[in-house]
C-alpha positions in Angstrom: 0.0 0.0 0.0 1.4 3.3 -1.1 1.5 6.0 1.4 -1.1 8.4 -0.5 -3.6 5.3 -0.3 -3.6 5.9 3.3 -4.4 10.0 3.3 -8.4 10.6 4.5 -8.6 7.0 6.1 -10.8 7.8 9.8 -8.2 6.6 12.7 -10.5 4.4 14.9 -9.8 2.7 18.3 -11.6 -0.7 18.3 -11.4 -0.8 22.5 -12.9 2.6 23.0 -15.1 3.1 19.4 -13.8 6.0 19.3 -12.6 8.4 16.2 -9.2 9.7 17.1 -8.8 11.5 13.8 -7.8 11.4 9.7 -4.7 10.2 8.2 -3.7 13.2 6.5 -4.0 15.3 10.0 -1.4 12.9 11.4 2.3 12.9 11.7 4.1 10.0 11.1 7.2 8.3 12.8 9.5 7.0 10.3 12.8 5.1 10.8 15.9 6.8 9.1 17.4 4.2 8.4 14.6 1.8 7.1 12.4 4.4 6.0 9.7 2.0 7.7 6.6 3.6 9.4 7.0 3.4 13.4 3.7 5.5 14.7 1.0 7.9 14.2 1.3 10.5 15.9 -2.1 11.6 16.4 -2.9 14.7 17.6 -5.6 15.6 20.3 -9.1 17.5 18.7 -11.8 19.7 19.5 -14.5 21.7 18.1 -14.5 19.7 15.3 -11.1 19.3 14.8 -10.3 23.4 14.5 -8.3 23.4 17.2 -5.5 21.5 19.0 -5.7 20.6 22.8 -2.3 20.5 22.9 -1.9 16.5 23.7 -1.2 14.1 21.0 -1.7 9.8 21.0 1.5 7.9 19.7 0.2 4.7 18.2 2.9 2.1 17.4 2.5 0.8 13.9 2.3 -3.0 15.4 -1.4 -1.6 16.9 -2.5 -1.0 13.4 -5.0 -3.8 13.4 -6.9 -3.2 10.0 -6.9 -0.8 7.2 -9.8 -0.6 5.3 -11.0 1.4 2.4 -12.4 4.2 4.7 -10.9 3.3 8.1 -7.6 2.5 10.3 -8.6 0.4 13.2 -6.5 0.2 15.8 -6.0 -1.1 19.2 -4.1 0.7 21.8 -2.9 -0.7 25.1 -4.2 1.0 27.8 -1.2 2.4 30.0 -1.4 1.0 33.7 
């Protein structure tokens, strides 16, 4: 899958069903020397997505569970 397949996909979190965002709003963590895709950096919404809370979700590429033709589900361990 090419990289501009991915742009517009909805981010979802299968645990929570929640929408954390659209590829294309995301950064992405690549490794330099690989040029492999580590996370998504994902950053926190509100107001329908106009404006930044400041926080952002990391989500380690091994979460990615599906991609889909309008969706990213994921599944992110909860932190203890």
């Amino acid at each position: 899958m090419r990289l501009s397949e991915l742009g517009g996909k909805e981010i979802v979190d299968v645990k929570k069903a929640e929408r954390l965002g659209v590829l294309g709003q995301t950064d992405l963590e690549i490794d330099e020397k690989t040029g492999q895709i580590k996370a998504l950096i994902i950053p926190s919404m509100k107001w329908f997505g106009l404006k930044r809370q400041g926080g952002e979700v990391r989500v380690p590429w091994n979460h990615i569970k599906k991609i889909g033709t309008d969706m990213v589900i994921i599944d992110v361990v909860d932190e203890e």
